[in-house]
N, C-alpha and C positions, 0 to 999 in steps of 0.2 A: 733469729729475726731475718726476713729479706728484704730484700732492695731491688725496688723495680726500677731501672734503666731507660729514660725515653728522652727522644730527640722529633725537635718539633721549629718548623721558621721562627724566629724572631716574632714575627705578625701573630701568629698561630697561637703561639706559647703565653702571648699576653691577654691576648682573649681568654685562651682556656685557664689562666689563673683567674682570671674574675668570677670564673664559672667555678671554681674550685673551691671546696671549703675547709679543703686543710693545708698547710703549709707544703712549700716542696724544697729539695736541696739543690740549687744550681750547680751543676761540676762543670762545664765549660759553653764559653759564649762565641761562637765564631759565624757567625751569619746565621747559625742556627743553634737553638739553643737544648742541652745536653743534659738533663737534669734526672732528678731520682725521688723516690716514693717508697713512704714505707709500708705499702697494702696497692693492691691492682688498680688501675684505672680501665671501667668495662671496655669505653669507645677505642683503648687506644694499646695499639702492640707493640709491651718492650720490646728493645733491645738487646736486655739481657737479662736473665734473675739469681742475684749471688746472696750470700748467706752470709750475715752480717755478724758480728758479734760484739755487742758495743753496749754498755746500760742506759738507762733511762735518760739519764741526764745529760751523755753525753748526743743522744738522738736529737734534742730537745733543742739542746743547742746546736745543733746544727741548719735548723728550720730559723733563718734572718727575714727582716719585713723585705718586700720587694715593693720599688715604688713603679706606677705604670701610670704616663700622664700626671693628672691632679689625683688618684689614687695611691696610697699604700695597702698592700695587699699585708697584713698581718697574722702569725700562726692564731688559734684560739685561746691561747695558754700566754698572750702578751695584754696587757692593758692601756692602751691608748691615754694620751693624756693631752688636750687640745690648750695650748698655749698662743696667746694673739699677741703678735709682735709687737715690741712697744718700749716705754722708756724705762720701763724698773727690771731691776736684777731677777734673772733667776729663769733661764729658758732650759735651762737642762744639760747645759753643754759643759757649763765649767766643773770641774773636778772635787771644789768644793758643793755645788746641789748634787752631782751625782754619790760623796760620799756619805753628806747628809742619808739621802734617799735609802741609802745599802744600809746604811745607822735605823732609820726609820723600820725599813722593811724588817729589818732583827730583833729589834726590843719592843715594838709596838704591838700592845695586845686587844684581841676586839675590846672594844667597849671602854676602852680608855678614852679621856678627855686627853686634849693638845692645846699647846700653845705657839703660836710660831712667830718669834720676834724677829722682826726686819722682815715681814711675810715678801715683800718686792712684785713678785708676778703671782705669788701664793702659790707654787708651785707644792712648794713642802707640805702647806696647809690642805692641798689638793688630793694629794698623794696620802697624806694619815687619813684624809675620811676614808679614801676608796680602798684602802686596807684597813677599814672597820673600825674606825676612831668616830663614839659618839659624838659627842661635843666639839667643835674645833674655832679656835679664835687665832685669827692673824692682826699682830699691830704692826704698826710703820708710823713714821714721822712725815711720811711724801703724801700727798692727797693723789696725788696720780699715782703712787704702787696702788692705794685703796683701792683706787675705781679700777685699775686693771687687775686686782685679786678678786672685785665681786666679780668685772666680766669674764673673767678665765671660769671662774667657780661655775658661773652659768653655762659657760661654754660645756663643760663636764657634766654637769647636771648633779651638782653635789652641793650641799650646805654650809657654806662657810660662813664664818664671821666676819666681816674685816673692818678695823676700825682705825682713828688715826690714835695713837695712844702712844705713850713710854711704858716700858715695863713699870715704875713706880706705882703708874698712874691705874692699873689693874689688880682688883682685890684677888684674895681665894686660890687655891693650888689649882694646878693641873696635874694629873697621872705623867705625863710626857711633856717637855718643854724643848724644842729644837731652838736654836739660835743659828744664824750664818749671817758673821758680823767681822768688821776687821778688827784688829787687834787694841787699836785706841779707843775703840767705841767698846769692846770687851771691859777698857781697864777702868771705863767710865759706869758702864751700867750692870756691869753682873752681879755687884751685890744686888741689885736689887733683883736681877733676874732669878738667883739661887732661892727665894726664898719660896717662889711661884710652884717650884717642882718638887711633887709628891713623892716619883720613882724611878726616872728618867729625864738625866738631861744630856741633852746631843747640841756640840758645839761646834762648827766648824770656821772657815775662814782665816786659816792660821796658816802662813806663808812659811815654813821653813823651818829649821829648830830652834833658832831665836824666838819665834813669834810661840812655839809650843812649852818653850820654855819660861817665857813672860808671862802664859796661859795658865799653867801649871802652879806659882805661886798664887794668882789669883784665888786659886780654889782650897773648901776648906779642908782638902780630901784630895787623896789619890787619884787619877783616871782609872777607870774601870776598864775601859780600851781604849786602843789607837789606831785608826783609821789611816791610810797613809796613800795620796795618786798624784804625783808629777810634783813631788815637795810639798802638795799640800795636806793636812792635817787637821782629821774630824777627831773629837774630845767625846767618850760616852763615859755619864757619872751615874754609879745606881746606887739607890738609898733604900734601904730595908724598910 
């Protein structure tokens, strides 16, 4: 594979990315910026062209979003997820929605129904449709997570549910049940929540080994996996 080499002003380089429609790799920023391509650009003469040898994925990842202005410039191969700031949990940042998220993204098969208890900004709820989850219902107990899971939902342009509800309070299985809840509020409602999930349930919000330990008798069953980022700890159960 090659690696096309090109250095362009500051000013230059962020115009010519808006005009660009693939990703690029920054290598260095010093008044001018330094950056590389994995195919020619007609208008413009590298600097240099070396031969690369790296797989797919690690190419892939190499291509990060660049912001410019009110703009992020994004490779084609990321999926945008517009979240409007606000008072309920769940913007993407904390360790527990991003392990959820990697739980989601692994067990989640098209056309499966979800359930996402504590939906907060519906983040979670947001993220199983746009990876091919027919059906999706978010509950909460806040009227303000609701109204900011419908307006995220709209914001994305995707169909959610969101209702204000308890797990009790909802008939009928779903294929996939996420939860991201703290550990008292786990030891208060997961019976009821266990019974909702048909073949997957992803659990996160669990501080530490105490808290995964506390989690652990809760359940009528083993974990299937364990997720694990900065002490915290996502729960996956799979039922035949």
């Amino acid at each position: 594979m090659k690696r096309y080499i090109y250095k362009l002003p500051e000013e230059e380089f962020y115009e010519f990315l808006l005009k660009y429609p693939f990703g690029v790799e920054v290598l260095k920023k010093n008044g001018e910026i330094t950056f590389a391509t994995y195919e020619p650009i007609g208008e413009l003469l590298p600097l240099k062209v070396e031969e690369v040898k790296t797989d797919w994925q690690n190419w892939k990842e190499s291509f990060k979003p660049v912001e410019v202005e009110d703009f992020v410039i994004l490779p084609p191969w990321k999926k945008p997820i517009f979240i409007k700031p606000g008072m309920a949990f769940g913007t993407g940042l904390h360790p527990t929605t991003q392990l959820c998220i990697k739980a989601i993204k692994e067990h989640l098969q098209e056309g499966w129904s979800v359930l996402d208890v504590g939906t907060g900004s519906g983040i979670l709820a947001i993220v199983s449709k746009m990876l091919g989850a027919s059906k999706v219902l978010g509950i909460d107990i806040s009227e303000e997570a609701i109204r900011e899971c419908r307006e995220n939902a709209g914001l994305n342009g995707v169909e959610v549910e969101c209702i204000k509800a308890q797990p009790r309070e909802i008939s009928g299985e779903f294929d996939l049940v996420v939860a991201n809840l703290e550990i008292k509020i786990f030891e208060e409602v997961l019976k009821d929540i266990l019974p909702k999930i048909r073949k997957v349930g992803i659990f996160s919000g669990l501080y530490r080994e105490e808290d995964l330990e506390r989690f652990s008798k809760l359940l009528n069953e083993p974990p299937t996996k364990v997720y694990e980022q900065e002490d915290w700890f996502c729960v996956v159960v799979m039922y035949n």
